[in-house]
C-alpha positions as CSV (number, residue, x, y, z in Angstrom):
1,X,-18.2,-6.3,-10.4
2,X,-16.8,-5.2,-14.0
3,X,-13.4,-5.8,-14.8
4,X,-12.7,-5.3,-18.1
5,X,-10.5,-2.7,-19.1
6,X,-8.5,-2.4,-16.4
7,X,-5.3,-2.3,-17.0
8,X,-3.5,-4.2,-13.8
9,X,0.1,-4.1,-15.8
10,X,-0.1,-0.3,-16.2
11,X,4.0,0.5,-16.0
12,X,4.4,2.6,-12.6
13,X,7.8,3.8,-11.9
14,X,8.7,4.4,-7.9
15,X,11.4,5.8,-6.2
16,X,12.1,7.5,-2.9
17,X,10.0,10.6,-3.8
18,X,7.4,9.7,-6.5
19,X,5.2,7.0,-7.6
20,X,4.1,7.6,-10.8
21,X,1.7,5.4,-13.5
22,X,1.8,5.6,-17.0
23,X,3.5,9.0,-16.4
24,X,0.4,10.0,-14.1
25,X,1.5,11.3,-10.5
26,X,-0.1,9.2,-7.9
27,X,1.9,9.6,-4.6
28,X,4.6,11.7,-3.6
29,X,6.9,11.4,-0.4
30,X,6.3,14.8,0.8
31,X,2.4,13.3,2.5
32,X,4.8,11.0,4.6
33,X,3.4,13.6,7.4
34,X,-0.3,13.1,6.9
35,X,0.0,9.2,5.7
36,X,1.9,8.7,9.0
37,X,-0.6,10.4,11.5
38,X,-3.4,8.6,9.7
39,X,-2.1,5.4,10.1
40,X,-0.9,6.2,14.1
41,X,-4.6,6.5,14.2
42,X,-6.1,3.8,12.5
43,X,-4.0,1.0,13.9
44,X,-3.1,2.8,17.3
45,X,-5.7,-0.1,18.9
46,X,-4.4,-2.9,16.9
47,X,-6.4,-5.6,15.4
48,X,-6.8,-6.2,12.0
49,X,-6.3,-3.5,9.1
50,X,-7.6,-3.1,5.3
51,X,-6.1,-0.8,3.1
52,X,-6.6,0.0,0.0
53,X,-4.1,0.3,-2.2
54,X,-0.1,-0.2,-1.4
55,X,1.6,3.4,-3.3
56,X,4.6,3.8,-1.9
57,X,4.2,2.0,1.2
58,X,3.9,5.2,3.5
59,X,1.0,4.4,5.2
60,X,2.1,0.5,5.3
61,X,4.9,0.4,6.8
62,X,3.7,3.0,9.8
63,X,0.7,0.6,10.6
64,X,3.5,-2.2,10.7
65,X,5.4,-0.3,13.3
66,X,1.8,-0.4,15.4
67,X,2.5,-4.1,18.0
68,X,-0.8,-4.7,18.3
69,X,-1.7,-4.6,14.6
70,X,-2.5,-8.8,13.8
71,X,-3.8,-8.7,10.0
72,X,-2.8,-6.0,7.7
73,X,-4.5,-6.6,4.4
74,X,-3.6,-4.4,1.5
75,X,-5.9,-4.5,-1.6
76,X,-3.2,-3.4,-4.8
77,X,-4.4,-2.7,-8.3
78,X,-0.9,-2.1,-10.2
79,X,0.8,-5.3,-10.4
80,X,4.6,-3.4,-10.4
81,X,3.4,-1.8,-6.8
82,X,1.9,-5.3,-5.6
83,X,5.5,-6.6,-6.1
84,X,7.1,-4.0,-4.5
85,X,4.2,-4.8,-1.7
86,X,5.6,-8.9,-1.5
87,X,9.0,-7.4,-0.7
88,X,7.4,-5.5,2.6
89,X,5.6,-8.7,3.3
90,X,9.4,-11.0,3.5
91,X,10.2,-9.0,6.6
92,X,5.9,-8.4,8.1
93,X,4.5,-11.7,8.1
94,X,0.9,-10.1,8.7
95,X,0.1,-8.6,5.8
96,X,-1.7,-10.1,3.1
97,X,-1.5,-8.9,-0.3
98,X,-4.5,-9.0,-2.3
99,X,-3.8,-7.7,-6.7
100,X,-7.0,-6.7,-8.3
101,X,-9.7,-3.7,-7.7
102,X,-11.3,-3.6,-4.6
């Protein structure tokens, strides 16, 4: 799989409300809604989970709340969200990061 040109240290700012890259919008907090009843579904049988890409962690950190979930591997491109991502894996010992594309 081609690599080049991608830029992995592309400066993304996050907050609360917005996650934004190189200025670009990529995630905002109001799809907390959607991102939420997605991952209820997804992870509502447990087992182990693959997402791709981290954002702001909305989707993350619902499928955490899920008991039965055993592996949550997240696939991160943006090295600034992947360490936000190592923060959120400190206090949820099953997920496993994973920088580069998927």
């Amino acid at each position: 799989m081609p690599t080049e040109g991608i830029n992995y240290g592309a400066k993304a700012k996050i907050s609360k409300t917005h996650l934004t890259i190189e200025g670009h919008p990529v995630m905002e907090s109001w799809e907390t809604p959607y991102m939420h009843a997605l991952a209820d579904k997804v992870a509502a049988d447990g087992g182990h989970m693959l997402e791709v890409g981290f954002g702001m962690a909305i989707s993350a950190t619902q499928i955490q709340s899920h008991p039965k979930v055993t592996k949550h591997s997240i696939i991160e491109i943006n090295k600034d969200v992947f360490d936000t991502m190592t923060e959120l894996k400190k206090t949820h010992p099953t997920i496993n990061g994973l920088l580069g594309p998927w």
